[in-house]
N, C-alpha and C positions, 0 to 999 in steps of 0.2 A: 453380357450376362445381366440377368435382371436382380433385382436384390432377393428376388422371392426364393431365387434359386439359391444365391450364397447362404439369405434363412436358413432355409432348409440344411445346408451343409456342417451347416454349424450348430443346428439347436436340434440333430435328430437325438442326441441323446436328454433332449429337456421336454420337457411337459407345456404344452402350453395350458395357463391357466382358463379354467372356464368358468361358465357363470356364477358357479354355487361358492368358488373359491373368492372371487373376483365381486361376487355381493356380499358376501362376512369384510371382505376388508374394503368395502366402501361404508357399508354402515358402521363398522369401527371407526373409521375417517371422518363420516358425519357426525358423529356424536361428540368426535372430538372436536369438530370445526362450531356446533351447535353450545357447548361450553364456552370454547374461545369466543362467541359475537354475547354469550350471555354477561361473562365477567366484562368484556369491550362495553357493553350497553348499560351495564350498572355503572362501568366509572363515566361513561359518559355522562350519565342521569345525575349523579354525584357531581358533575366537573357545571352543569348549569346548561348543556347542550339543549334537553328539550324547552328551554325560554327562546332559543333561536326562534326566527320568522320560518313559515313551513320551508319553502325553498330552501332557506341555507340548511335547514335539519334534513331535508330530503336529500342533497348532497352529501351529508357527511354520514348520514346513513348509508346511501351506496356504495359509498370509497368504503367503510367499513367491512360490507358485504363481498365488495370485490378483492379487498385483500385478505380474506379471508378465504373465500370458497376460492376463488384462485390463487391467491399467493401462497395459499399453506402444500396445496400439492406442486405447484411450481420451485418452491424453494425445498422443500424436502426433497423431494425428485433430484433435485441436481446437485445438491449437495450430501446423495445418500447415492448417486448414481441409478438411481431409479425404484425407489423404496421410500413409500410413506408411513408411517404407523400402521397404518391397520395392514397392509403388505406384508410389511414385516413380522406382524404378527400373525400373518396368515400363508406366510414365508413365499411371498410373490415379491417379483422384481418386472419391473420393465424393461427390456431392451430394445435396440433398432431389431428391425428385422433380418438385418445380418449376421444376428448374433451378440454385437457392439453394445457399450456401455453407452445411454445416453446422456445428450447434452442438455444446456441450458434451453436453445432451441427446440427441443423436441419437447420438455419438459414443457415450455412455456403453448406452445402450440397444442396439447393435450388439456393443460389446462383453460386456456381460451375454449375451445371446442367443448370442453366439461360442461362450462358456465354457461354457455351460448345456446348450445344444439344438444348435446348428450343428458343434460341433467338438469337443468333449472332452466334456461332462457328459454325456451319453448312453453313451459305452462304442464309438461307432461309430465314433470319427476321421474323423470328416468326411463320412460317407456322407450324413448329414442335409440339408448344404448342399450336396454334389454334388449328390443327385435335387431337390430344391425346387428351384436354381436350373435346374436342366434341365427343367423342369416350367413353371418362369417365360415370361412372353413378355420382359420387362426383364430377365432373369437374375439374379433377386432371392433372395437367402438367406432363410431366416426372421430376421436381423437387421434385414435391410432394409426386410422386411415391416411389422416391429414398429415401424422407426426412420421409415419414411416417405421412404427412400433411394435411389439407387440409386449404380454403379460405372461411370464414365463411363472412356470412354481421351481424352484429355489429345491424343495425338498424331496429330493426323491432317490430311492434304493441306489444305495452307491454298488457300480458295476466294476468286478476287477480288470484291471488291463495290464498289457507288460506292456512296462516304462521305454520309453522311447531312448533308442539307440544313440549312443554320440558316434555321427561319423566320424572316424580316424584322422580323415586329411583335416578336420576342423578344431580339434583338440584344444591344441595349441590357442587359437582365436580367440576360443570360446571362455579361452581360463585368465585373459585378460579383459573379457565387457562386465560391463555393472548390470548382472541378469537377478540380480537380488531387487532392481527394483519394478522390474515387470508386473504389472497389477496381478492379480488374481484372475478376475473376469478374460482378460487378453490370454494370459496363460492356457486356459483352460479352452478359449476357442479354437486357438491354435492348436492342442491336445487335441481335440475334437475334429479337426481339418485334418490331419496328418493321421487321424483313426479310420476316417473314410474316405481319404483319398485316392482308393482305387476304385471308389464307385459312384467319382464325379466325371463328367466327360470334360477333355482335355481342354477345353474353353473354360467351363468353369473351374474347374482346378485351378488355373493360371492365373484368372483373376482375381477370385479369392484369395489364393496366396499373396500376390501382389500388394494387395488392399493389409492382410495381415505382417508379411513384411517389413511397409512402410510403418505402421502403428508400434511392432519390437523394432524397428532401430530408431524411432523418435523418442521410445523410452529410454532406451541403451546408449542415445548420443553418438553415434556411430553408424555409418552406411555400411549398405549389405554387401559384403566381400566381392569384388568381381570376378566374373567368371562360375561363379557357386550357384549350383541348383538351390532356386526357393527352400523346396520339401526340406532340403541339406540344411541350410540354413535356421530355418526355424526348430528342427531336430535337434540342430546344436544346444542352440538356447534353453530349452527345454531339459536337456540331457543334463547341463551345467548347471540349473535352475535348481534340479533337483540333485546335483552330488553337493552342490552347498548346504540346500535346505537339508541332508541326509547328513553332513558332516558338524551341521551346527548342532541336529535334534542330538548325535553320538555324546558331544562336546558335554553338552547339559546333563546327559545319563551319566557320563562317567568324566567327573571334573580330574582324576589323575592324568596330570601331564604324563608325555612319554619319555621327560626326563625323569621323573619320578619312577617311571616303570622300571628304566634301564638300569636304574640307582641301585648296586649291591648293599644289603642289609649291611646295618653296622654292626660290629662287634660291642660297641660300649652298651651297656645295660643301663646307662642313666638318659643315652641320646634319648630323644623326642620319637616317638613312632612316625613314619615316613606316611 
């Protein structure tokens, strides 16, 4: 199965981002990256860097350059899981194309190809990844191409579903893993996979699963029960994920214990109110 296809499995309920979203939060990005080299170039000019001989100053102008127009979406990226400022302000995320939260790797490869061929190292400003993404059916840059990515938007009309079943035989299992620490992003793909799972063919089902399986029980510390269908499997988690997240939101609405509940009123008119 190709990833283009797990993509699809998993992100048919997301948007992918297009141009008009996808250029508000790049020139957000640049204006921000355009500040960072102005204050960088004042303390430099302040610190005696322009008395350097040209060469040494033409070097440390480009290490400048490059850790800036590369490093700031490299390092955000991976450390935001695929959200830079202006993203986030324009409520876009990057993912792999299967859905998956990105790495450092893809981050790092996205930003190379930014510098290089998409945005500045050609001479063209951006012409690069204007037409390739318009050319795209995903509206893919050639970074994205390269990273195996795509630009998803974050914001959009929340669709009701009914919550996923806990299988029976899995109960028990499922009330002793640590599903509290399952990301968000994983969650939700999984939600997503087990929503359309009757309208992937039995190849991709399987490996998709697969793929999503080993990702919840790397988080959960724990391998996947033998003998237990996938679907089962990550249904549990899900099911459990959400009677804790349901039992904590109860918790904080009504801090009366239920021993406090069961507690017959007292008689003495001076106790404390319960």
């Amino acid at each position: 199965m190709s990833h283009l296809v797990s993509g699809e499995a998993v992100l048919l309920e997301m948007r992918v981002a297009r141009l008009a979203s996808r250029g508000l939060a790049f020139v957000l990005d640049v204006l921000l990256q355009f500040l960072t080299l102005l204050v960088l170039f004042l303390i430099l000019g302040a610190a005696g860097v322009t008395g350097f001989d040209g060469a040494l100053r033409s070097a440390v102008t480009l290490a400048v350059l490059v850790l800036v127009l590369v490093g700031y979406p490299v390092i955000t990226e991976t450390l935001t899981r695929g959200k830079t400022v202006g993203k986030a302000a324009a409520g876009l995320r990057v993912v792999r194309t299967d859905g998956g939260p990105i790495r450092f790797r893809h981050a790092l490869v996205r930003g190379l190809a930014g510098f290089f061929v998409d945005f500045w190292g050609v001479g063209l400003f951006g012409a690069v990844a204007v037409i390739v993404s318009l050319s795209s059916r995903n509206s893919q840059r050639v970074g994205d191409m390269l990273a195996g990515t795509l630009v998803v938007r974050e914001r959009v009309p929340e669709q009701s579903s009914a919550p996923v079943p806990m299988p029976p035989p899995l109960a028990g299992w499922a009330a002793t893993q640590r599903v509290s620490g399952l990301p968000n992003d994983l969650a939700l793909a999984v939600r997503q996979y087990l929503g359309r799972l009757h309208e992937l063919a039995p190849e991709a089902a399987h490996t998709l699963g697969q793929r999503l399986a080993g990702e919840v029980s790397a988080h959960l510390g724990s391998p996947v029960p033998p003998n237990v269908p996938i679907p089962e499997y990550l249904a549990a988690v899900l099911a459990e994920r959400r009677t804790r997240e349901e039992t904590r939101q109860h918790q904080r609405q009504d801090p009366v214990t239920e021993q406090q509940r069961d507690q017959p009123p007292s008689d003495n008119p001076f106790a404390p109110p319960s």
